[in-house]
C-alpha positions in Angstrom: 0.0 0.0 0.0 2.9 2.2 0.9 4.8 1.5 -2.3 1.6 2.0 -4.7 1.2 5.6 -2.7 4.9 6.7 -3.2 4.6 5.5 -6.9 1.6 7.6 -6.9 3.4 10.4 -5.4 6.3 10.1 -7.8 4.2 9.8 -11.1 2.2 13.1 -9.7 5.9 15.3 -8.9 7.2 14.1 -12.4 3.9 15.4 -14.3 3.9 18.6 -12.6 7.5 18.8 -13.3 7.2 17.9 -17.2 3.9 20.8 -17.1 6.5 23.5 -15.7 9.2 22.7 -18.5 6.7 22.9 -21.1 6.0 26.0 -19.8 9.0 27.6 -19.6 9.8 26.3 -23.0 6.7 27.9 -24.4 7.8 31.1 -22.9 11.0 31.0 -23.9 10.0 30.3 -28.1 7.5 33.1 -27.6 8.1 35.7 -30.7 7.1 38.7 -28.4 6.3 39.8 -24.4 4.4 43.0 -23.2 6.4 46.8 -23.8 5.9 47.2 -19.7 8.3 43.7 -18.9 10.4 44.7 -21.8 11.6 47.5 -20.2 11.4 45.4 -16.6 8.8 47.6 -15.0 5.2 45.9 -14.1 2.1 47.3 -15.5 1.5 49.5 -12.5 4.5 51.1 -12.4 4.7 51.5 -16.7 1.5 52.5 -16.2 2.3 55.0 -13.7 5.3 56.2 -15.7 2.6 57.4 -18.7 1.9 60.7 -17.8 0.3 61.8 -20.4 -2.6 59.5 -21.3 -5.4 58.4 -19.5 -5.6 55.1 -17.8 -7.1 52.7 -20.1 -4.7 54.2 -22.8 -1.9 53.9 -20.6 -2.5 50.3 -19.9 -3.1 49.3 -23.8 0.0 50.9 -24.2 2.1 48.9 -21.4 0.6 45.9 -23.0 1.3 46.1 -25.7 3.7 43.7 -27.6 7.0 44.3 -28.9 9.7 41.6 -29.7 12.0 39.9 -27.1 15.3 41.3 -26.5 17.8 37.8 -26.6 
């Protein structure tokens, strides 16, 4: 019973492990990222830093995409 439970256990800590390499792997061949990590602010503070337009403008603009830096 032990030995099914730690199989169990194993088999459920090598799929979560597999899931977060295919993510990083996805995000690592993604073409593009948002303008706000791009210039490694969040979307508050890029947001913040737009003085000039108004909020929702501000956050399309922090959003949007521009290609990764390698």
């Amino acid at each position: 019973m032990l030995n099914r439970a730690l199989v169990a256990a194993l088999l459920l800590a090598a799929a979560a492990f597999l899931l977060y390499l295919a993510s990083l792997a996805r995000e690592a061949l993604s073409p593009n990222q948002p303008y706000a990590a791009s210039i490694g602010l969040t979307l508050d503070q890029c947001v913040a830093a737009q003085d000039g337009l108004a909020e929702t403008e501000a956050r399309a603009y922090c959003r949007r995409p521009v290609p990764k830096r390698l």
